[in-house]
C-alpha positions in Angstrom: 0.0 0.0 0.0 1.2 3.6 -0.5 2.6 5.5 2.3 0.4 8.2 1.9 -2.5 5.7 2.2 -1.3 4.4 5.4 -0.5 7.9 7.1 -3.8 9.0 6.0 -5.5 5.6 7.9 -3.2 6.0 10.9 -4.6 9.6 10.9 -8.2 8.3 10.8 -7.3 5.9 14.1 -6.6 9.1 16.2 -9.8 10.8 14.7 -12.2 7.7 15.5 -10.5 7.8 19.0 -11.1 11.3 19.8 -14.7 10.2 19.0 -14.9 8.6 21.6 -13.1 10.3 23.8 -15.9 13.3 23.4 -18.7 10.8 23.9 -19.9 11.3 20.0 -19.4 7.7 18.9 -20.0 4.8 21.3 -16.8 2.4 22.2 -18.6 -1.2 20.5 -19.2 0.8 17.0 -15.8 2.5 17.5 -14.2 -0.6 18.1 -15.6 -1.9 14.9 -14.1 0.8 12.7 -10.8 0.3 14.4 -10.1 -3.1 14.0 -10.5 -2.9 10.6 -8.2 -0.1 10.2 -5.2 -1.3 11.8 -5.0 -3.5 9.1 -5.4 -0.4 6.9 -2.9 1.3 8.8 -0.9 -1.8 8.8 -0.4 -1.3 12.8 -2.1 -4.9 13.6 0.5 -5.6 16.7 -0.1 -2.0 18.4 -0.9 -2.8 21.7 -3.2 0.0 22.1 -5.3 -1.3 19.6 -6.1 -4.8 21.3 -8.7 -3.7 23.5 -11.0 -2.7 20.6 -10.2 -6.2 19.2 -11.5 -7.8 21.9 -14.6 -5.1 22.7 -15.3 -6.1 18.7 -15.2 -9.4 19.3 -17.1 -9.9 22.8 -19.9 -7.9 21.0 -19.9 -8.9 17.3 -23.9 -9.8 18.0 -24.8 -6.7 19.2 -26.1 -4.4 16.6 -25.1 -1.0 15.9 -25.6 2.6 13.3 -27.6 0.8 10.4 -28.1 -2.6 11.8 -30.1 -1.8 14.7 -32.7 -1.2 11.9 -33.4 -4.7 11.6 -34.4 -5.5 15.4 -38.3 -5.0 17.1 -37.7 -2.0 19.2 -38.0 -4.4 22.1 -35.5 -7.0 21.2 -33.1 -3.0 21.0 -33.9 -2.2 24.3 -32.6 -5.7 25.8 -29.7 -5.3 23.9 -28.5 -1.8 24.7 -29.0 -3.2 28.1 -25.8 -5.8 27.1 -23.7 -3.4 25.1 -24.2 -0.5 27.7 -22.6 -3.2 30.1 -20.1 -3.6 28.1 -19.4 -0.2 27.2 -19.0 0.6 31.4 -16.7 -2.3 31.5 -13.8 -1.8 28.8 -14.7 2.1 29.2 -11.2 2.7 31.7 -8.8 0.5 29.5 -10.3 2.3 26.1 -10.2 6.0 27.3 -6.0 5.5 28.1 -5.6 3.5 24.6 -7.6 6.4 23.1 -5.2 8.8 24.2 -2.1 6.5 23.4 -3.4 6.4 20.1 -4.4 10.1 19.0 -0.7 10.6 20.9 1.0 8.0 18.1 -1.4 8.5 15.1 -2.8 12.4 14.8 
């Protein structure tokens, strides 16, 4: 991949983390978008990055942005009730690999 491509990827990991650091974008659809950019951003062994792995992959079932468009609104409200829960449990370990990342990658 070009090195422009990559910078400009790396760049877009800091931004998605600053999302959620300002509370604009919710750490399980956050985690989404950055797992698949550290492949992007050819970073796949950044440490920082692992806890969104594993946020991505504890809550691949729970739907999120266009999805949740495809769920009874009661079916929703039992599942926000799971990803809120896991949201308030990786919350500490993702707000300190947040600002690791924006620190390496703005």
């Amino acid at each position: 991949m070009p090195e422009e491509y990559i910078k400009k990827q790396r760049k877009r990991i800091a931004e998605v983390a600053q999302t959620i650091l300002k509370g604009e974008v919710g750490i399980v659809a956050a985690s989404r978008e950055l797992t698949s950019l550290r492949h992007e951003a050819q970073v796949e062994s950044d440490d920082d990055l692992t806890v969104f792995r594993v946020v991505d992959s504890e809550t691949d079932y729970l739907p999120v942005g266009s999805q949740r468009e495809n769920y009874r609104q009661e079916k929703l409200l039992e599942l926000d009730q799971e990803l809120s829960a896991h949201e308030d449990f990786y919350k500490n370990d993702v707000i300190e690999a947040c600002r690791n990342l924006i620190r390496k990658y703005k």
